[in-house]
C-alpha positions in Angstrom: 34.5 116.8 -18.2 32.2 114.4 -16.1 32.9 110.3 -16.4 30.0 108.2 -15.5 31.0 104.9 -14.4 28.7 101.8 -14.8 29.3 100.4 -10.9 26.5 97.5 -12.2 29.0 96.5 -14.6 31.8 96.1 -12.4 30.7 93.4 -10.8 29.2 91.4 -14.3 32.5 92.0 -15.5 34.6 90.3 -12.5 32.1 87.1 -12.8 32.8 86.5 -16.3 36.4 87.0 -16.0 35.9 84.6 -13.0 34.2 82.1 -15.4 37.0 82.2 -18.0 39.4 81.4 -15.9 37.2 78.1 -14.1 36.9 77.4 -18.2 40.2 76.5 -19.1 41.3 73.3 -20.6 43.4 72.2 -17.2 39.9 72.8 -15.3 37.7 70.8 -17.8 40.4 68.4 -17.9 39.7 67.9 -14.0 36.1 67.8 -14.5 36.0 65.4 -16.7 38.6 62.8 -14.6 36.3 63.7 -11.7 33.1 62.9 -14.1 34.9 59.6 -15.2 36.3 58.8 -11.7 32.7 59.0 -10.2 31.2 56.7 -13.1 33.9 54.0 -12.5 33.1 54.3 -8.9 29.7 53.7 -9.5 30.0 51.0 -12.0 32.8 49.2 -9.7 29.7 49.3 -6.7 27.2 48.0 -9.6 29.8 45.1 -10.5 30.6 44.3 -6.6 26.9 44.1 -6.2 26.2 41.8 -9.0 29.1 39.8 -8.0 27.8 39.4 -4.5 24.2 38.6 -5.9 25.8 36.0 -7.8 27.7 34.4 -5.5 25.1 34.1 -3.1 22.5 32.7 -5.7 25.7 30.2 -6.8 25.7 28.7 -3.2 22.3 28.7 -3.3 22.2 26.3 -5.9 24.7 24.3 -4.7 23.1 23.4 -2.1 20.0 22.8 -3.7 22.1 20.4 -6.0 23.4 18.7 -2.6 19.8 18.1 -1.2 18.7 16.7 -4.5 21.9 14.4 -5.2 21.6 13.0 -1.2 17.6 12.4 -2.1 18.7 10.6 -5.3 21.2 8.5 -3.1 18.6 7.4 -0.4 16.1 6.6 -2.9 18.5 4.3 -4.8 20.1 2.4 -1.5 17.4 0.0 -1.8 18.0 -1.1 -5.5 21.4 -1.5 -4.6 22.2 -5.2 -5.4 19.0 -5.5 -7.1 20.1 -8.0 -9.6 21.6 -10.3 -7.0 18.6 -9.8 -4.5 16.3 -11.0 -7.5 18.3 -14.0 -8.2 18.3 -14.9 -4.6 14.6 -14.3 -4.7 14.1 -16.5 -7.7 16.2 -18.9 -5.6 14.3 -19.2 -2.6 10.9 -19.0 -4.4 11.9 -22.3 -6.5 12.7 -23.6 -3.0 9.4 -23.0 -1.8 7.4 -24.4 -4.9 9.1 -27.7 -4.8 9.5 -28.6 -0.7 6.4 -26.9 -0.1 3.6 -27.1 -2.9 2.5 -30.5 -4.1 2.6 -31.1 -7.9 -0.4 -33.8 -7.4 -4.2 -34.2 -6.0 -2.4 -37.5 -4.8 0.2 -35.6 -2.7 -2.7 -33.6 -1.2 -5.0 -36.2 -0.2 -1.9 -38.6 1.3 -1.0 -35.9 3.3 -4.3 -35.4 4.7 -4.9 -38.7 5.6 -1.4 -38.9 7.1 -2.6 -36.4 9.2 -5.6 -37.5 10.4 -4.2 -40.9 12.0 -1.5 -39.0 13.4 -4.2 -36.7 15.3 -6.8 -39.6 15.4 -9.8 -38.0 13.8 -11.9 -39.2 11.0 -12.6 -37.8 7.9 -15.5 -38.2 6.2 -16.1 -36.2 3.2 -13.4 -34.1 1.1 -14.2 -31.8 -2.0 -11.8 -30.8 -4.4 -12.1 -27.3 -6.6 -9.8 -26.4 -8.7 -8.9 -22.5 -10.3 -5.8 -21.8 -12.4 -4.0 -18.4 -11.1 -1.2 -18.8 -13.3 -0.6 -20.2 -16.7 1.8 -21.0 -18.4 5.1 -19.6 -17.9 8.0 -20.5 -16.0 5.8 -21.6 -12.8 2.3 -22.3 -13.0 0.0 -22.7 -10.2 -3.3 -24.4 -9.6 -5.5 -23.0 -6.6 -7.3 -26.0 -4.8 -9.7 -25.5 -2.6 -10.5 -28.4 -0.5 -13.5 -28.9 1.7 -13.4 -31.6 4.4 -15.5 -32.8 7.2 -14.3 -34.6 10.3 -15.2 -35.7 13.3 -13.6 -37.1 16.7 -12.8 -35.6 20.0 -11.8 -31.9 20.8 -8.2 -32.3 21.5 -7.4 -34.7 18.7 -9.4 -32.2 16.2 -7.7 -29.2 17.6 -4.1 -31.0 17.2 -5.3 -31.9 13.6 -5.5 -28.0 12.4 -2.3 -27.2 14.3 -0.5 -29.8 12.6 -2.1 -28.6 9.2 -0.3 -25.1 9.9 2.8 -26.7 10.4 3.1 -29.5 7.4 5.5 -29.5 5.1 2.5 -29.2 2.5 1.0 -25.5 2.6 -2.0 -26.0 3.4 -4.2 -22.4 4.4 -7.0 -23.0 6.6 -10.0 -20.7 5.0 -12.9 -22.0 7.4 -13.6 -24.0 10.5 -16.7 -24.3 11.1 -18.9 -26.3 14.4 -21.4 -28.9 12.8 -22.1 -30.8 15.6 -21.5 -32.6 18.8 -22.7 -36.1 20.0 -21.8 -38.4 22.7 -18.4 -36.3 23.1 -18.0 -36.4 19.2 -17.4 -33.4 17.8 -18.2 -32.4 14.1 -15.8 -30.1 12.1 -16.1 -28.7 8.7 -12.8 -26.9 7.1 -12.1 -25.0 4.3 -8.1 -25.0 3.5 -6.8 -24.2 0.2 -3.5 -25.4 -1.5 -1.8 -24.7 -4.5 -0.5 -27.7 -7.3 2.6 -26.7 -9.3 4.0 -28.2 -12.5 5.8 -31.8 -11.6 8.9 -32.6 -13.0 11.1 -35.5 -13.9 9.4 -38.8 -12.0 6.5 -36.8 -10.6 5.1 -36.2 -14.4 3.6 -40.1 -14.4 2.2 -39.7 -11.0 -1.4 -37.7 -11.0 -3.5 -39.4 -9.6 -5.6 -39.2 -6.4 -6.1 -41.7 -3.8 -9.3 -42.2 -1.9 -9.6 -43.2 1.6 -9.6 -46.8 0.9 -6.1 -46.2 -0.9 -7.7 -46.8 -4.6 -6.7 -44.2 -6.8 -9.0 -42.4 -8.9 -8.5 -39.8 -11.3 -7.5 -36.1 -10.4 -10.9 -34.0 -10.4 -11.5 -32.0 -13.2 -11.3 -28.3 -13.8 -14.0 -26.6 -11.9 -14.4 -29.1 -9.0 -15.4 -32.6 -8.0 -16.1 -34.3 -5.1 -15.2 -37.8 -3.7 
């Protein structure tokens, strides 16, 4: 009696029994904690990443907060103490308008001619004209333009417009201007400009304007006059 033995068999046989065994529940068991152990591992990396990203982009903004807030604090230094720099402002522009502005054609034309017999120049001709540049209100102001023409010597002329500059009145030279020259006489014509404000207590009663002769005349209306 002859047995045939399949020797291809043998070998399909040994794998499969090798397979069963790999198969068993303790072996899938430790697949599947490997499986889990590498997707923990991988989520933990995804998570430290993430972490990382945001803790960068955190500082980030931080610091972009920082730059902003120590913009914001330079920009507001100069308001600091705002409201008592605008009361001190308010203060020193009320001293201004009454030491320096006259609240009168009168006070404007005295002081001219105080000036010119202090320098020792003659003046000949003054023309008044008159704009308003603010009405109303707390403070309102009067622009005068005032023409003059004078005459005398060089030195006496030239210490006339400095002491202009430096009056007590403001007075703003606009123009000087060479009309002539005789016999060592020199003829001057000059623009200056002024500005009235309103008078108060005594000064109400007291508008009027006195010519060179010391009469007084009425202040020039609005839009100019001449005397």
């Amino acid at each position: 009696m002859t047995v045939k033995v399949d020797i291809a068999a043998a070998p399909a046989q040994s794998l499969t029994e090798r397979v069963r065994k790999m198969l068993t529940l303790k072996n899938l068991h430790i697949a599947g904690v490997a499986v889990l152990a590498a997707v923990c591992l991988y989520l933990l990396g995804q998570m430290l990443y993430a972490w990382r990203s945001a803790k960068s982009e955190d500082a980030s903004a931080l610091a972009q907060q920082r730059v902003a807030m120590q913009a914001a604090e330079v920009a507001a230094r100069p308001l600091a103490g705002l409201d008592d720099k605008l009361k001190q402002a308010t203060v020193d522009a009320n001293k201004f308008y009454e030491r320096r502005l006259p609240y009168s054609y009168s006070e404007v034309a005295g002081e001219l001619g105080v000036l010119k017999n202090k320098a020792g120049v003659k003046l000949t001709r003054g023309q008044y004209n008159e704009t308003s540049v603010l009405e109303g209100g707390i403070a309102p102001l009067t622009e005068v333009r005032v023409d003059v023409s004078l005459s005398g010597d060089y030195r006496p002329l030239v210490l006339f417009i400095n002491s202009l500059e430096r009056d007590k009145v403001f007075f703003l030279i606009r123009s000087v201007a060479l009309v002539g020259q005789q016999s060592g006489t020199v003829g001057v014509r000059l623009g200056l400009t002024t500005y009235l404000r309103a008078p108060v207590g005594a000064e109400v009663s007291d508008k009027s304007v006195p010519t060179e002769a010391g009469e007084k005349t009425t202040p020039p209306p609005s839009g100019g006059a001449q005397r």
